[in-house]
C-alpha positions as CSV (number, residue, x, y, z in Angstrom):
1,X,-13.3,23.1,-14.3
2,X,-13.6,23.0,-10.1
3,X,-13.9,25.7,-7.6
4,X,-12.3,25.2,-4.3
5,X,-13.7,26.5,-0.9
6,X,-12.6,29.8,-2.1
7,X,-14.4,30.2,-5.2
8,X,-11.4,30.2,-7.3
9,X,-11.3,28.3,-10.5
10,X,-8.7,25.6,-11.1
11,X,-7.9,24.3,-14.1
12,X,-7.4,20.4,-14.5
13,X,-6.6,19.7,-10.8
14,X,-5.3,16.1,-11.9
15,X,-2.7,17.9,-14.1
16,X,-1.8,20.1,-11.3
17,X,-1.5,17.6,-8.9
18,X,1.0,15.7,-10.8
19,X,3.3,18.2,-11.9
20,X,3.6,19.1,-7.7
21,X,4.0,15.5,-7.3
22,X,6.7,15.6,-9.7
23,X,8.5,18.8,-8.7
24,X,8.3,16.9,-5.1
25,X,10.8,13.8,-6.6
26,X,7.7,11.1,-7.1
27,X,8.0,9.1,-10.2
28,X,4.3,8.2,-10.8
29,X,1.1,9.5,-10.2
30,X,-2.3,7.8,-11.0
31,X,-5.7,8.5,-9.8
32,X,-8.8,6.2,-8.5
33,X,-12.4,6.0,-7.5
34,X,-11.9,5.3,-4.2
35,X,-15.5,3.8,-4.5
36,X,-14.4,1.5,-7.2
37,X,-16.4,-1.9,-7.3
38,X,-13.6,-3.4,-8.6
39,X,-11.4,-3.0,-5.1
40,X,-13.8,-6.0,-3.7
41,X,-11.7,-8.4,-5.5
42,X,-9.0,-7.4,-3.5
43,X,-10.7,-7.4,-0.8
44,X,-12.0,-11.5,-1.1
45,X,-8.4,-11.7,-2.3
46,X,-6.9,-10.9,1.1
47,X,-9.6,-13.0,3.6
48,X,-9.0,-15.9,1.9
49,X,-5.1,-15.0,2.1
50,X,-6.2,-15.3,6.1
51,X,-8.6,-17.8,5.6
52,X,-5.7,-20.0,4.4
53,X,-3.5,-18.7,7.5
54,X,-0.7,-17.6,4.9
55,X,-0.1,-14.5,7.0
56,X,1.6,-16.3,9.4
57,X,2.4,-14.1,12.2
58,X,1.1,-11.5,11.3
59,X,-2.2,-10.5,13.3
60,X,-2.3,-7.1,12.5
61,X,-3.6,-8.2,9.2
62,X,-6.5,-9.8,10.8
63,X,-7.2,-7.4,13.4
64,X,-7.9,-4.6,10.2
65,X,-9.3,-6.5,7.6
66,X,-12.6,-4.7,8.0
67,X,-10.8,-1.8,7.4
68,X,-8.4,-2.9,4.7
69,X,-11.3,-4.1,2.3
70,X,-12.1,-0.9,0.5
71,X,-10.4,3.1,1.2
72,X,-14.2,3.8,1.8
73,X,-14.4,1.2,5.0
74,X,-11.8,2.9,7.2
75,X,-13.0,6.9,5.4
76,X,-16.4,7.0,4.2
77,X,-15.9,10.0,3.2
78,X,-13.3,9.2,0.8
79,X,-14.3,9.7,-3.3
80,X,-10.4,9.8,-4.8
81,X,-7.3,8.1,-4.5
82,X,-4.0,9.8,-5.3
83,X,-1.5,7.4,-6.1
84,X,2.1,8.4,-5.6
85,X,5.2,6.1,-6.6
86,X,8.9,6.5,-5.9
87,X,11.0,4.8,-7.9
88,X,14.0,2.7,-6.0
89,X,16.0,0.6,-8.8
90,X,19.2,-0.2,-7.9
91,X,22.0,0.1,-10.2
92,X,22.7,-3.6,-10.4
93,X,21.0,-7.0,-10.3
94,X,20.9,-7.5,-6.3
95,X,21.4,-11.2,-6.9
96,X,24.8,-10.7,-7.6
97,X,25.6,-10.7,-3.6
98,X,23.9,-14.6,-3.2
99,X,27.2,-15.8,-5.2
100,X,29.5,-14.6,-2.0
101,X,27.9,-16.6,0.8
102,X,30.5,-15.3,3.6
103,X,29.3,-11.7,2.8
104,X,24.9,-10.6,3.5
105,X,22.2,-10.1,1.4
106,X,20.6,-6.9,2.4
107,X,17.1,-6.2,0.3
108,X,17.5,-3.0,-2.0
109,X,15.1,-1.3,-0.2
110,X,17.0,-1.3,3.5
111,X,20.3,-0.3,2.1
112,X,19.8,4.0,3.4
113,X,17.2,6.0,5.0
114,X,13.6,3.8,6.0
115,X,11.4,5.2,2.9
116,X,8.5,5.2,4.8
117,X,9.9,8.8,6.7
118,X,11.2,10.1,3.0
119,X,7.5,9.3,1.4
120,X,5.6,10.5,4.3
121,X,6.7,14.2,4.4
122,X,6.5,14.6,0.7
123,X,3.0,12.9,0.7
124,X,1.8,15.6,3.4
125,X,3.3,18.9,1.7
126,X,1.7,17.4,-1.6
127,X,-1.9,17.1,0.5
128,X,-1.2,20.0,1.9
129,X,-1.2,21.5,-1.8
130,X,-4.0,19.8,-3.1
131,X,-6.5,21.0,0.0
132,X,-5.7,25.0,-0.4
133,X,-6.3,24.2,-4.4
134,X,-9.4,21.7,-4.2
135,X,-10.8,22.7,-0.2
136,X,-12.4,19.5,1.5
137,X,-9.9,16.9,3.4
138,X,-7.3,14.3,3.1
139,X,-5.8,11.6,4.3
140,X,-2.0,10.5,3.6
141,X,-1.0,6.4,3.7
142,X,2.2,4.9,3.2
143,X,2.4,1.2,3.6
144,X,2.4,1.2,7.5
145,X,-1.6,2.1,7.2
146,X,-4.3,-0.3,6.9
147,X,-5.0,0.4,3.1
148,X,-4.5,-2.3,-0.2
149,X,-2.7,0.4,-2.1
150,X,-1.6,-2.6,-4.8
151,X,-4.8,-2.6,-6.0
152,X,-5.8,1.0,-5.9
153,X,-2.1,1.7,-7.7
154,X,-3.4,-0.9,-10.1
155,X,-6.8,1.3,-10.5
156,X,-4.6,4.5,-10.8
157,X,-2.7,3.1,-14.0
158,X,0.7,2.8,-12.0
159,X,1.2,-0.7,-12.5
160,X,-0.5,-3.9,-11.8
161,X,-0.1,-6.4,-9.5
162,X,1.9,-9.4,-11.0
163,X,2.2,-13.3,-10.3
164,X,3.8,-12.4,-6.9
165,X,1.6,-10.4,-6.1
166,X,3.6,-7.3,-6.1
167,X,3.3,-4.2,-7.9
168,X,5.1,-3.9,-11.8
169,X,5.4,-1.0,-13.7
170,X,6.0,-0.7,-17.1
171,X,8.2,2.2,-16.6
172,X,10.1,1.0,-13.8
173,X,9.6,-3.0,-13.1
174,X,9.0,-4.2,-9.9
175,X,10.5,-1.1,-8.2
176,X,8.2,1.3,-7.0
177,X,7.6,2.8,-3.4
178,X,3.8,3.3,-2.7
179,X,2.1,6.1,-1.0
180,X,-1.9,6.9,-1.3
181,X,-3.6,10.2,-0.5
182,X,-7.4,9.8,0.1
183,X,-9.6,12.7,-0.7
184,X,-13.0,14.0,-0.5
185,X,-13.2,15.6,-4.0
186,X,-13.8,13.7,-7.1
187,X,-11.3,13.7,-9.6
188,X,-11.1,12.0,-13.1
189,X,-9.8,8.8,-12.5
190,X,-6.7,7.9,-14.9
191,X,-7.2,4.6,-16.7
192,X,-6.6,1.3,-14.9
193,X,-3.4,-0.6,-15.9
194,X,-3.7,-4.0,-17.4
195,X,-2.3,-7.0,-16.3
196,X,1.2,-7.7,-18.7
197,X,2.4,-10.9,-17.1
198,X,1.4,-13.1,-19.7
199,X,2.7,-16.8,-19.5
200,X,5.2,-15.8,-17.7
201,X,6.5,-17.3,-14.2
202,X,10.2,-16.0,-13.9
203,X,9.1,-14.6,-10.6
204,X,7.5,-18.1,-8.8
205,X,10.4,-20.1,-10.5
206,X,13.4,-17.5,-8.7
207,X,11.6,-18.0,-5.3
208,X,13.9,-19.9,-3.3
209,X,11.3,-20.8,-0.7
210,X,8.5,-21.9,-2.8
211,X,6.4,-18.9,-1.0
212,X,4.2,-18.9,-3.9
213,X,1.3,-21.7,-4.2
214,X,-0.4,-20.6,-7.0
215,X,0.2,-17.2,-9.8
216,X,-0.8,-14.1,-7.7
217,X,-0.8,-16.2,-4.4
218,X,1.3,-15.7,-1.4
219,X,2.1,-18.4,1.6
220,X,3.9,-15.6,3.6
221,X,4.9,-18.1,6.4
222,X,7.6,-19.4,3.4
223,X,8.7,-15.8,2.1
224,X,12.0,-14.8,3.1
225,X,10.9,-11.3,3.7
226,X,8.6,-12.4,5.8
227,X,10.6,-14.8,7.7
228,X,13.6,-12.2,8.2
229,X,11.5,-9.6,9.1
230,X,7.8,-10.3,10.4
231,X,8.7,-13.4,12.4
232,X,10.0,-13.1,15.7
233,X,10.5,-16.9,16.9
234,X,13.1,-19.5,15.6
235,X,12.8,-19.7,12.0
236,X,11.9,-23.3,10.7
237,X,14.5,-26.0,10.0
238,X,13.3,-27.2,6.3
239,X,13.7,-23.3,5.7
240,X,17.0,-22.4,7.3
241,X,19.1,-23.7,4.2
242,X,17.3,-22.4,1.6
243,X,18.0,-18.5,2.8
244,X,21.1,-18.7,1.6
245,X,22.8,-15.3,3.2
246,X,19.9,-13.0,2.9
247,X,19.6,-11.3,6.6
248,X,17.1,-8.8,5.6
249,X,14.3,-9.1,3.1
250,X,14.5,-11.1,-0.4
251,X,14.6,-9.1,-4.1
252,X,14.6,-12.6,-6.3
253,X,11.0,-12.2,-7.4
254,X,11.2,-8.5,-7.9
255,X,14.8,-8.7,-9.8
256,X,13.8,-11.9,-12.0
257,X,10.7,-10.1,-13.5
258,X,11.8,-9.1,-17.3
259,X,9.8,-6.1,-17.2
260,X,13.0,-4.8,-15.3
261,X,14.6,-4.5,-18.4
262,X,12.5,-0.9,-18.7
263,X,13.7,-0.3,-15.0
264,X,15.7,2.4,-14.2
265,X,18.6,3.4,-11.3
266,X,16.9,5.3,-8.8
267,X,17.5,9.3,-9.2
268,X,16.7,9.8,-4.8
269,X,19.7,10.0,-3.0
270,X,18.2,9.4,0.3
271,X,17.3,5.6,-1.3
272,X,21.0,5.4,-3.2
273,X,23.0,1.9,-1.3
274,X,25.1,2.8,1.7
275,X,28.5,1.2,0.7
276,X,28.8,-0.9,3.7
277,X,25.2,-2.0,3.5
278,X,25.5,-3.2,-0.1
279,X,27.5,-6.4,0.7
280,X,28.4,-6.5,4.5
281,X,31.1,-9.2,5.8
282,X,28.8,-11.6,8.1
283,X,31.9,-11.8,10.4
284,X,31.5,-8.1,11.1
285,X,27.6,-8.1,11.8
286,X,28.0,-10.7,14.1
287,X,29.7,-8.4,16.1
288,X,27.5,-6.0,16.8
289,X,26.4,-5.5,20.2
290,X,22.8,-3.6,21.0
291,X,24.5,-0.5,20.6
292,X,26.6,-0.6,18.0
293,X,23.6,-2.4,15.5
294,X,21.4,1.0,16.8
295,X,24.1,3.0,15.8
296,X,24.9,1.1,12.7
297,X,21.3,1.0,11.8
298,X,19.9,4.9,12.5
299,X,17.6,6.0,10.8
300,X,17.4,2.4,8.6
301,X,14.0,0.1,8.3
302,X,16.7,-2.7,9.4
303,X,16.5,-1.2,13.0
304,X,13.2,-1.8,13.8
305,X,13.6,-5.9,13.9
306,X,15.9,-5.2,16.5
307,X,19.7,-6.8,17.2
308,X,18.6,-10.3,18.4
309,X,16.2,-11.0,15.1
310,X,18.6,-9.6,13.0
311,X,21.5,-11.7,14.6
312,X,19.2,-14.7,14.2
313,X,19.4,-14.0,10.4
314,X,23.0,-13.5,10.2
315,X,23.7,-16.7,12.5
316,X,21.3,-18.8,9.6
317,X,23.4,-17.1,7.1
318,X,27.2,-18.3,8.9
319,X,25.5,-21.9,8.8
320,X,24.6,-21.2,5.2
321,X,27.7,-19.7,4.3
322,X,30.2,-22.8,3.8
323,X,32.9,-20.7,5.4
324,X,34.8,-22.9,8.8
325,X,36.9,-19.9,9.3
326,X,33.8,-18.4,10.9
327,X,32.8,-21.2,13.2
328,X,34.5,-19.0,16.3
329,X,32.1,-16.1,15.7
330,X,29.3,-18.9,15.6
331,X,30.5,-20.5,18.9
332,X,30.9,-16.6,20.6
333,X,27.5,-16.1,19.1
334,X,26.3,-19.1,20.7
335,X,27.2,-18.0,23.8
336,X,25.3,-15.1,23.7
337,X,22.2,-13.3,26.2
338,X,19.3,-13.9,23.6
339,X,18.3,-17.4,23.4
340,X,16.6,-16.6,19.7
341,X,20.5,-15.8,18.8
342,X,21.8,-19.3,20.8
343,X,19.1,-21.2,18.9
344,X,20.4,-20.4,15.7
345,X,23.7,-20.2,16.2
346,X,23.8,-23.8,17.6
347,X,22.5,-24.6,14.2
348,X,24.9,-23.0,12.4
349,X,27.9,-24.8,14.4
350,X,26.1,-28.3,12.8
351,X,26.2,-27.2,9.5
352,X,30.0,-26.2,10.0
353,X,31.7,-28.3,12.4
354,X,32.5,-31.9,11.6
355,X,29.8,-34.6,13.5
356,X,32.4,-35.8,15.7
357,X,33.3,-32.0,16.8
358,X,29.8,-30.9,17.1
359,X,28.7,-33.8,19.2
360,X,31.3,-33.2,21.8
361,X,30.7,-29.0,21.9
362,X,26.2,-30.1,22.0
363,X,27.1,-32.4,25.3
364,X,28.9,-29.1,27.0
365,X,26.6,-27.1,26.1
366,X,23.5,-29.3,26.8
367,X,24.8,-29.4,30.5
368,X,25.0,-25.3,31.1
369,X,21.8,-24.3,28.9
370,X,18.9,-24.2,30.7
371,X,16.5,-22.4,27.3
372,X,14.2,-25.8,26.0
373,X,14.7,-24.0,22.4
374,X,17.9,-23.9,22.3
375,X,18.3,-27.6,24.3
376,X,15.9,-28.4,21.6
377,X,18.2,-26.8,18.9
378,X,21.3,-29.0,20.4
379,X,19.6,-32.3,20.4
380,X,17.5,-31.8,16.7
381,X,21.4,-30.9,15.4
382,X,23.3,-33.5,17.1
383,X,23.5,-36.5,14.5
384,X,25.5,-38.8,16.7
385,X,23.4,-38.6,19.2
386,X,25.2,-37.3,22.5
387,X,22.9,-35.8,24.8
């Protein structure tokens, strides 16, 4: 039994944390020792993820890896960790979109409302809760905050983190929305979740990239989510054709891992796949101007990449797609103010125009463009050689 700052007794606090948690829509709930020495394989885990440079990009990893190595190093005064999932299976396999290459691959998770605003405001009326119960403070995390809540939800007993190196559950397979509150109380840990993966490697064999260098390893600078997302330059020629039509984030790990076959279709409505998001024509995203992808893309995560990234991705995708009809959208798109979008697109025209075509459009263009990228784009493409 505990006795919050009022004096009053509360019975199994752990107990009535998670029915709150449950009564707020979470799925899972798990707690940790935020003090855990087992956390400190995590944390050698990620520097020699940077050591390697397999972040890519992505300096903010290396600018809070201090505080990423332990809950403890960016609160000291932190004792528990209450682990929170959110359960976002979609109803069918989202591979099923990769077979229809004039049409975009859209991640499960970007299909509605950004998760991070539905999990944050349930996370803080649930902290809320638990400081007039327990007294002493919180913090709330969702994925945006410099915490490793993979291997704290592995502590919990949500999950554990499989062979690409994302979180599985055995209730719900690789779908599960993370969010961590940190508190000063102690409270009885649940029991850490072992690792099922087994001989398995469905997960590294679907990757279309190769992003995976080793079981439980990731080269980020090859992940499609990464590269789609995270990366703001010209994405990599040996890469281009291997991503397909995804134009925002990549599910083939997550949906190859057989411990999906316990998943379940996810009961939020907030996270349920916007019908024009599901399977979008490429010809109509390549139309969208700043202020029609802002107004398209409210309230989405896809927003927050911004209209020129995210018609980079869709110009990769029209050069992936096979389909000549939309070689005029690729040309208009060539034309256009972002040189990121030019760049691409002038790819894409390669991969769809015949050699003799593409040679003659790459020495007009070539005489007005004045980006080197995108001269450099022109040249790399142009297999005949006209300069």
């Amino acid at each position: 039994m505990t006795q919050n700052s009022n004096s009053r007794p509360v019975v199994d606090p752990c107990a009535m944390i998670g029915a709150r948690a449950r009564a707020l829509g979470f799925d899972a709930v798990g707690f940790a020792d935020a003090r855990d020495p087992r956390l400190q394989a995590a944390a050698k885990g990620l520097s020699a993820f940077l050591e390697a440079g397999h972040h890519g990009t992505m300096d903010w990893l290396e600018e809070t890896h201090d505080r990423r190595s332990a809950p403890t190093a960016m609160w000291p005064e932190a004792k528990s960790a209450i682990v929170l999932g959110l359960n976002y299976g979609p109803e069918h396999d989202p591979r099923g979109v990769l077979a229809h290459k004039s049409r975009a691959a859209i991640s499960v998770y970007a299909q509605n409302r950004d998760y991070h605003d539905i999990i944050k405001g349930r996370l803080k009326e649930l902290a809320q809760g638990v400081v007039k119960q327990l007294g002493g403070d919180v913090k709330v995390f969702v994925d945006t905050a410099p915490l490793m809540e993979k291997p704290v939800a592995a502590l919990a007993g949500i999950g554990w983190q499989g062979k690409h190196t994302n979180l599985v559950s055995r209730d719900f397979g690789s779908w599960l929305f993370l969010g961590v509150i940190l508190s000063d109380q102690a409270l009885t840990p649940s029991e850490a979740e072992a690792d099922h993966c087994g001989n398995c490697h469905a997960c590294l064999d679907a990757c279309p990239t190769s992003a995976f260098p080793a079981p439980y390893q990731l080269d980020a600078r090859r992940c499609i989510s990464y590269l789609t997302i995270e990366h703001k330059g010209t994405i990599d020629r040996d890469l281009r054709g291997l991503m397909g039509n995804r134009i925002y984030g990549c599910d083939d790990c997550l949906a190859a891992c057989p411990w999906n076959k316990f998943a379940q279709s996810s009961r939020e409505m907030k996270l349920a796949a916007r019908d024009d998001l599901k399977s979008p024509d490429l010809a109509a995203l390549a139309k969208l101007d700043d202020a029609a992808f802002r107004e398209k893309f409210s309230g989405s995560p896809i927003k927050r990449i911004g209209r020129n990234r995210f018609l980079r991705n869709v110009a990769i995708a029209i050069g992936n797609s096979g389909d000549t009809a939309l070689v005029p959208l690729a040309r208009a798109l060539a034309a256009d103010e972002s040189p990121l979008v030019r760049a691409m697109s002038a790819w894409a025209l390669s991969r769809l125009m015949p050699e003799a075509e593409f040679a003659h459009y790459a020495a007009s263009a070539l005489v007005a463009e004045r980006d080197d990228e995108v001269r450099r784009e022109l040249v790399a493409e142009n297999r005949q050689g006209v300069q």
